[in-house]
C-alpha positions as CSV (number, residue, x, y, z in Angstrom):
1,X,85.0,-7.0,-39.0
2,X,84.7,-8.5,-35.5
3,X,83.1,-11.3,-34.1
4,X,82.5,-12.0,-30.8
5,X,82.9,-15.4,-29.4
6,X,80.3,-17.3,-27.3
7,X,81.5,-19.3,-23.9
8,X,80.4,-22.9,-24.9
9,X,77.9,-24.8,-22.8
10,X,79.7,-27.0,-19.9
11,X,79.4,-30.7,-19.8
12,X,78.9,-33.0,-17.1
13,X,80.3,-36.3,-16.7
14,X,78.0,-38.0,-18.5
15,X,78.3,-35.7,-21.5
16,X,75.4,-33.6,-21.2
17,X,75.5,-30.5,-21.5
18,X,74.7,-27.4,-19.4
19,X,73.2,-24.1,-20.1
20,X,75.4,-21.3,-19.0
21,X,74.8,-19.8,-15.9
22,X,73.3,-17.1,-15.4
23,X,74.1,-13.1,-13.7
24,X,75.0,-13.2,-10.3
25,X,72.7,-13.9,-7.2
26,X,71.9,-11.3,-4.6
27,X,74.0,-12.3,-1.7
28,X,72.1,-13.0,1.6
29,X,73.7,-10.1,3.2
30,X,72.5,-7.7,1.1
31,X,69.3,-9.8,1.2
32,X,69.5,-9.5,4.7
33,X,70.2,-5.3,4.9
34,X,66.8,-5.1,2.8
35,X,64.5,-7.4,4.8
36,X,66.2,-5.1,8.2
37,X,65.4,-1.6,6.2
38,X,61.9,-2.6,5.4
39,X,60.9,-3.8,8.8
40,X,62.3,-0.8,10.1
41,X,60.3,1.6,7.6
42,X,57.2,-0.5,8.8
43,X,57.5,-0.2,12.7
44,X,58.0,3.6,11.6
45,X,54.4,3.4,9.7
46,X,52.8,2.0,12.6
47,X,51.3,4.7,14.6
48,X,50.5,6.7,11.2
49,X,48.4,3.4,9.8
50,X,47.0,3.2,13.6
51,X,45.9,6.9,13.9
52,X,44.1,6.1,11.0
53,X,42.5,3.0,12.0
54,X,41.0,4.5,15.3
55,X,39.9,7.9,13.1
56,X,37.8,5.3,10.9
57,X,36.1,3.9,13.9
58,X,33.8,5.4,16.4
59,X,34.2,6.4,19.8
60,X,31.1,3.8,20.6
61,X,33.0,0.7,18.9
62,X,36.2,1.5,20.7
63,X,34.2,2.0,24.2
64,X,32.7,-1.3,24.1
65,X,34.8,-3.4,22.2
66,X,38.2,-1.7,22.6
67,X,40.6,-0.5,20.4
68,X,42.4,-3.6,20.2
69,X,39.5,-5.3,18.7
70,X,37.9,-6.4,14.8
71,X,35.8,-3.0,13.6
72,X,32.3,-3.5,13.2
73,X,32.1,-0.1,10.8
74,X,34.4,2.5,9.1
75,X,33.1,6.3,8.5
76,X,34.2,9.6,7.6
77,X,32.2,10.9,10.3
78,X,35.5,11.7,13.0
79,X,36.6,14.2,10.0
80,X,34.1,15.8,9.2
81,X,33.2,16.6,13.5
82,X,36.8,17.6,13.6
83,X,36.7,19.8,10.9
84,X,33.3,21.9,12.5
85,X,33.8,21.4,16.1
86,X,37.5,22.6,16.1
87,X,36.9,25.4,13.8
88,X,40.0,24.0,11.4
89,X,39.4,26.3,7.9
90,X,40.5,29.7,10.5
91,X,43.6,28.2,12.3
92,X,44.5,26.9,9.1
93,X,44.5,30.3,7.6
94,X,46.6,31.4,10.8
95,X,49.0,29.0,10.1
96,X,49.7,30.0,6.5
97,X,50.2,33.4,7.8
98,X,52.8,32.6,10.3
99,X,54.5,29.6,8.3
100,X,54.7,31.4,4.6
101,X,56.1,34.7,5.7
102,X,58.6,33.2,8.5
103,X,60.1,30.3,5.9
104,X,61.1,33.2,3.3
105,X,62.1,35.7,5.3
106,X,64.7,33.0,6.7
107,X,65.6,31.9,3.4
108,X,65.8,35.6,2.2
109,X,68.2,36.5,5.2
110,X,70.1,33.0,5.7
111,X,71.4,33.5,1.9
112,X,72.3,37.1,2.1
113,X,74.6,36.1,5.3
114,X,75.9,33.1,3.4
115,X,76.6,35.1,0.4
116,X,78.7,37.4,2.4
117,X,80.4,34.7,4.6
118,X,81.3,32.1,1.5
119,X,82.3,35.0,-1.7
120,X,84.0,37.6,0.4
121,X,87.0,36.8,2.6
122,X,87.2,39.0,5.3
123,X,89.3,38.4,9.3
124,X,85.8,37.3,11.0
125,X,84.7,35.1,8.4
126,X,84.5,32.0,10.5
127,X,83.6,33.6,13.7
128,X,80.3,35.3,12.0
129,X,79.8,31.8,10.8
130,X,80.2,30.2,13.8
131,X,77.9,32.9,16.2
132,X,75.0,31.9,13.1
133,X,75.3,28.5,14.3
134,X,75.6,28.5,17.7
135,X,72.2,30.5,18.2
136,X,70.9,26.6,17.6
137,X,72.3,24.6,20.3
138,X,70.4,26.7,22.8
139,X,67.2,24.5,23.3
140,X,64.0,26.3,23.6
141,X,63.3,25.9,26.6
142,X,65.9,27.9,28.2
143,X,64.3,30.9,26.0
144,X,61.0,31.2,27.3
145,X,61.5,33.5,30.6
146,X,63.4,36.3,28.5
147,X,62.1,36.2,25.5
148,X,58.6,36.5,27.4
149,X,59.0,39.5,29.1
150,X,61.2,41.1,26.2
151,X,57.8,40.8,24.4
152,X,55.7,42.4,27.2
153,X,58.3,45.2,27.8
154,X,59.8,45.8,24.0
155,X,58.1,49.7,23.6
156,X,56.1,50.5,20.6
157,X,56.3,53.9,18.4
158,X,53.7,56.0,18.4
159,X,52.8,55.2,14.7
160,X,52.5,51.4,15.8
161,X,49.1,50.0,16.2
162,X,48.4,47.2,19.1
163,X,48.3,44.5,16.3
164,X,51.8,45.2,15.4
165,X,52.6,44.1,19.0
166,X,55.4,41.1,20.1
167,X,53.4,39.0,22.0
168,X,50.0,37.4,21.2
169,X,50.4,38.7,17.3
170,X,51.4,36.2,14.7
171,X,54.3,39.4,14.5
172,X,55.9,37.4,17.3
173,X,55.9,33.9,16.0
174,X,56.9,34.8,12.8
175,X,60.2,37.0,14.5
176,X,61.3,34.4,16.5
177,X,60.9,31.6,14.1
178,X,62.8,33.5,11.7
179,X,65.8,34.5,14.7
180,X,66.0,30.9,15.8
181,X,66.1,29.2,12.1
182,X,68.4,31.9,9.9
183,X,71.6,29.9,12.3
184,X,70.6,26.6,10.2
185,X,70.0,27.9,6.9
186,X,72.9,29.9,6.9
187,X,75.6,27.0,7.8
188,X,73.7,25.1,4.9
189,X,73.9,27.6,2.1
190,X,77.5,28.8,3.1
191,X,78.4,25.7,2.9
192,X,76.3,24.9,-0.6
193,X,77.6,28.1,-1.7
194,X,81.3,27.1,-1.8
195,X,80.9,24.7,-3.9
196,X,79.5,27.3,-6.7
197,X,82.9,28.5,-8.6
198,X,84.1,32.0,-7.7
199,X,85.1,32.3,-11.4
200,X,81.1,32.7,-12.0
201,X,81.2,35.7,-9.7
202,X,84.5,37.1,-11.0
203,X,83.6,36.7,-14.2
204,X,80.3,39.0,-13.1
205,X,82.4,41.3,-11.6
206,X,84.3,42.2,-15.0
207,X,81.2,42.8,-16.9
208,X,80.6,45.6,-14.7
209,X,77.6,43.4,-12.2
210,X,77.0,45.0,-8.6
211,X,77.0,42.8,-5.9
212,X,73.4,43.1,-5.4
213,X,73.1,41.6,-9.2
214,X,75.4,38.9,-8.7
215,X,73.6,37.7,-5.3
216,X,69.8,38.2,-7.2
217,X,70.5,36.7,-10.6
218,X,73.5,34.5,-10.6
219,X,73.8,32.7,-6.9
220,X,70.1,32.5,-5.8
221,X,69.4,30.5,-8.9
222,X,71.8,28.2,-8.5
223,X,71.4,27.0,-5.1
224,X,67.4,26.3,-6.1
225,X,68.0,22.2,-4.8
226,X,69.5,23.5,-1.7
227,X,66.2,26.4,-1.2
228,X,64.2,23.4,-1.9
229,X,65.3,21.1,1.0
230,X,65.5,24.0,3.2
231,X,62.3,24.7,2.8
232,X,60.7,21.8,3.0
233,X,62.2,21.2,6.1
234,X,61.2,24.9,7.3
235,X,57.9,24.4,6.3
236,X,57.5,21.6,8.2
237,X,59.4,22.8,11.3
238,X,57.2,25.9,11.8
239,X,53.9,24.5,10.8
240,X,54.2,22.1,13.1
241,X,55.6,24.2,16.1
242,X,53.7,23.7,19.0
243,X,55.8,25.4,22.3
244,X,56.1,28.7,20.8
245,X,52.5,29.5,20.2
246,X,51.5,27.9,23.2
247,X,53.4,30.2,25.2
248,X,53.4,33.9,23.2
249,X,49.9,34.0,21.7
250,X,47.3,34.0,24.6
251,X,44.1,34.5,22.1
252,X,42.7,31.3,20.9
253,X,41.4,32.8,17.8
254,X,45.1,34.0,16.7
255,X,46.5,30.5,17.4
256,X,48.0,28.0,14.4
257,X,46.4,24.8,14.0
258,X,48.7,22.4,16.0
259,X,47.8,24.7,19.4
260,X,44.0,24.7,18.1
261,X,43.5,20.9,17.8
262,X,43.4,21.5,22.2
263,X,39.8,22.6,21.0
264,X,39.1,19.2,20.5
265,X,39.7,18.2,24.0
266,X,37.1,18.8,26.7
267,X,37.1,19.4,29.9
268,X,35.4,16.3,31.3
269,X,35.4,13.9,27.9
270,X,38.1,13.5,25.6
271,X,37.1,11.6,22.2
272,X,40.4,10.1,21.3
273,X,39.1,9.2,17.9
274,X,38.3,12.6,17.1
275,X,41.7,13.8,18.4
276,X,43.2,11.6,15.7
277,X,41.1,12.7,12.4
278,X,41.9,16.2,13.3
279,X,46.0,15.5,13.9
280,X,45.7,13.6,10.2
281,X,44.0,16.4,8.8
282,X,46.6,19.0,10.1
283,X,49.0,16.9,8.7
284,X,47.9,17.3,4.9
285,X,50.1,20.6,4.2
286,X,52.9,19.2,5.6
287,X,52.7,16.4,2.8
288,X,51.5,18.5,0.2
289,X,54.7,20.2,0.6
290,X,56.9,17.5,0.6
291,X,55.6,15.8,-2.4
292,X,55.5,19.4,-4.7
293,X,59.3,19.9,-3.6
294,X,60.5,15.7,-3.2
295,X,62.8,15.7,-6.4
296,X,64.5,19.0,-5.3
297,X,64.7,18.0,-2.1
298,X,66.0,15.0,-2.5
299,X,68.6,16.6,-5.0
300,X,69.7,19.3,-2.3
301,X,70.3,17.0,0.8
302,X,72.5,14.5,-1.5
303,X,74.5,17.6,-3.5
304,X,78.4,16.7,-2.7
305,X,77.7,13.3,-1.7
306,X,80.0,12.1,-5.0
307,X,82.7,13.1,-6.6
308,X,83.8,13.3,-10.2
């Protein structure tokens, strides 16, 4: 039987004695790194806890007494003009339909390219991975005069309706959304996918499992953490696209909800407060999404970041 042995008490010179110190203090360093990282996250808050401020107030406060002023009131009333003047519950609608369909098909066709590039070793493995990737360095910009007349020009079939066309159909959006994102996702998930043991597949491959199988029930499920990050940061790239609707869809009424919140803007008067409840409403999805998919996503972007 063992006993443990206790550190004795010190004494002082004069004989007292002295309890035993305790753990050890936070250094002022690290004390230091914290206070810097906090103030940091707080300038970052400051124009989200601003844009709320000036959505609480109204435009006649802020005229006379200025935004930089004591509020007299606080109301709901900015949301609620917002949500009827701008029309929000349709180009919400439109944005589902654009963001939903373009964030799985990129998923959907990111993997399958990753699947081939990271379990099958072939002589232009790195240069397919490489021509995936390089499709993101061109900025967007540089895009607009081709891809605009490929859209007025592309020729439809004779079985094709109008809606089905390229430009001013959410069609459009969703295709080049889905062209300009797979380069991304598919240097993430190769690289995810490597880390997956090839004996899992081999192993699939003596039990008699097609490659379709071994892609559908064994790999997607196990990169779930790094579907989740992606999408969550899809999800929030293509909701909140602005350029690319601005430019291909020329109907108002087929627009997503960032381009529509330019109904809120008028020709002669601008209401800034207004302007500010509808950008925090159109923000609500965006953290909805986030918050559903926070473990996973914060379980995909750190996967590899230890060892052992």
């Amino acid at each position: 039987m063992t006993s443990t042995v206790e550190r004795p008490a010190s004494r002082t010179r004069t004989g007292r004695r002295q309890p035993p110190k305790s753990g050890p203090r936070r250094p002022p360093r690290a004390l230091g790194r914290h206070m810097l990282l906090g103030s940091i996250a707080l300038l970052w808050l400051v124009p989200l806890l601003w844009a709320v401020y000036t959505s609480l107030r109204s435009y006649e406060d802020t005229a006379s007494n200025g935004y930089f002023s004591l509020p007299r009131s606080f109301g709901l009333d900015n949301f609620t003009d917002a949500w009827t003047q701008s029309g929000m519950p349709h180009f919400f609608w439109n944005s589902i339909l654009i963001t939903v369909p373009a964030v799985l098909c990129t998923l959907l066709f990111s993997a399958a390219v990753a699947f081939f590039v990271s379990r099958f070793d072939f002589r232009f493995n790195l240069a397919l991975l490489m021509l995936f990737t390089a499709g993101n360095l061109l900025p967007a910009q540089v895009l607009i005069t081709p891809l605009y007349r490929l859209y007025l020009l592309i020729p439809l079939p004779w079985w094709m309706s109008d809606s089905m066309l390229l430009y001013d159909s959410a069609w459009g959006i969703i295709a080049i959304h889905v062209a300009y994102q797979c380069g991304f996702c598919t240097f993430v998930l190769s690289n995810y996918m490597q880390t997956i043991p090839k004996e899992i597949t081999e192993a699939a491959q003596v039990d008699g499992a097609p490659v379709w199988r071994q892609f559908f029930q064994i790999i997607l499920p196990l990169c779930r953490p790094a579907f989740a990050a992606l999408a969550t940061l899809e999800s929030i790239w293509i909701y909140n696209d602005f350029f690319w609707p601005r430019v291909l869809i020329d109907t108002g009424d087929k627009r997503p909800i960032t381009s529509a919140l330019a109904n809120l803007q008028g020709a002669y008067f601008t209401n800034p407060n207004l302007i500010a409840a509808g950008a925090l409403m159109t923000a609500i999805p965006t953290l909805l999404v986030y918050f559903a998919l926070q473990r996973q996503f914060i379980s995909g972007l750190t996967i590899g970041s230890s060892k052992g």
